[in-house]
N, C-alpha and C positions, 0 to 999 in steps of 0.2 A: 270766715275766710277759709278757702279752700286750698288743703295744700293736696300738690300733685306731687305723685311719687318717683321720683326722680331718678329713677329705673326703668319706668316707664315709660314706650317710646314715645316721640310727639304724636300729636297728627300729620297722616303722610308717609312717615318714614316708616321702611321694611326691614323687619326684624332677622337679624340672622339667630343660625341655632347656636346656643353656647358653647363657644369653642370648635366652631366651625372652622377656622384654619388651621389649628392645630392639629384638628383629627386627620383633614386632608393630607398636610405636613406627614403626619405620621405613619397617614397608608401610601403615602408615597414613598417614604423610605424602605418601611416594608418590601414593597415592589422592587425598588433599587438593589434589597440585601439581597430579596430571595436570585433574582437576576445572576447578582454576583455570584450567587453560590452557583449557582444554576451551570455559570461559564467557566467558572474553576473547575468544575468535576467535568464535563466534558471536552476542556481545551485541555486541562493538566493533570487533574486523577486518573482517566483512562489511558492516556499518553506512556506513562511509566509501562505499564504491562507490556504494551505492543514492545515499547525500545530493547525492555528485558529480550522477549524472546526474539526478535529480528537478529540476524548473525550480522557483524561490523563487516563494511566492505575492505575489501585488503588491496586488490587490483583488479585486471584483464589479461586474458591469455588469449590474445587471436589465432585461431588454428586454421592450414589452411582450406580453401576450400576444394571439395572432392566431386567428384562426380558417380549417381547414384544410379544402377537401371534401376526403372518402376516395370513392377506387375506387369501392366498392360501393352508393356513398348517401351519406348523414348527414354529421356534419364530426364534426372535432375544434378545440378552444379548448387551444391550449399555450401556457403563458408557460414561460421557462427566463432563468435567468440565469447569466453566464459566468464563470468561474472565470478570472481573468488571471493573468500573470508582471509581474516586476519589471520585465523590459524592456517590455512592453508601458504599464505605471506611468508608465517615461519618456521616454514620449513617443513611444513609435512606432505608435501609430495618433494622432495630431493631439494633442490635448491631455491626452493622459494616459488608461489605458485603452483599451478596444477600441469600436467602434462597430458595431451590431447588422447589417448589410446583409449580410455574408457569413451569419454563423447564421438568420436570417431564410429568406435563399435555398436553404440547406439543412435547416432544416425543411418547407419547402412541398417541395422536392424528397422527402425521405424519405417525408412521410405521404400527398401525394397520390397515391402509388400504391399505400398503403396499405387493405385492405378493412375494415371495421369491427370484426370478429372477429380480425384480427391486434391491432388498436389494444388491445382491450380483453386479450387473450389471450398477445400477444408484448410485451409494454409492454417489457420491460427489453431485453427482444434489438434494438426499434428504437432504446431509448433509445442503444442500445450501439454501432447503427449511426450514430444522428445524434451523439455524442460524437465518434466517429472522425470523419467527417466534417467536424464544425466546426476538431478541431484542427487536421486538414488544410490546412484553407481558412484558418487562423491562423498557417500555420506559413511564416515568411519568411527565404528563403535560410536553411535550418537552423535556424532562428532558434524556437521554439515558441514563441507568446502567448497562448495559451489552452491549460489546462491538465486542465479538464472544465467540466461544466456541472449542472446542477442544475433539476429540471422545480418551476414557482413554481406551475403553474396543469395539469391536462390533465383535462379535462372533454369526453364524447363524446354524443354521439346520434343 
């Protein structure tokens, strides 16, 4: 009498490898954890540093807007209003907030030696120059209170 080994598959049937879903099961998880990790340090490990150093917003100081000669001719009409910090809120420019005299004086600086085809043509690259600028001119002992700015008004001719 012949005995058959009772581990051994019939005729026909196809043999999986031992522990074939399991292993699957387990590099899937894998997959799953590295993932996780993957979106933690990206969405919330890196997140910390930026929030440290970004200054809190405090308010808006809308200043009015002035009118500018350019270089080459004609003028420009800019209003902007400033973007403050917290510390600035309290109380370190006089009663809360910033007061226009430093941004003022750097805008006439910026655009009067500006030519009229920059004005209409580089708008963002001065805009880019008088952001730098004003926060500069905002920035005490370390201390940053203006945080950008925002053009309310810029009309040329």
């Amino acid at each position: 009498m012949s005995k058959k080994d009772k581990t051994a598959p019939a005729d026909g049937e196809e043999t999986e490898g031992k522990g074939g879903k399991g292993k699957l099961f387990l590099a899937l998880a894998l997959v799953l954890l590295a993932g996780a990790g993957a979106a933690y340090f990206f969405l919330f490990a890196g997140s910390g540093e930026a929030e440290a150093a970004a200054p809190e917003h405090g308010g808006y100081t809308a200043l009015e807007p002035i009118a500018v000669n350019l270089a080459g001719g004609g003028y420009l009409k800019i209003g902007i209003t400033l973007d403050y910090t917290v510390e600035a809120a309290a109380g370190g420019h006089g009663a809360g907030g910033v007061d226009g005299a430093k941004a003022y004086d750097a805008i006439i600086s910026t655009f009067s030696q500006a030519n009229p085809a920059d004005v209409t043509n580089a708008r963002e690259a001065l805009k880019e120059s008088l952001e730098q600028k004003i926060i500069e001119a905002y920035t005490l002992d370390g201390v940053q209170t203006v945080m950008g700015i925002y053009y309310t008004e810029y009309v040329t001719q």
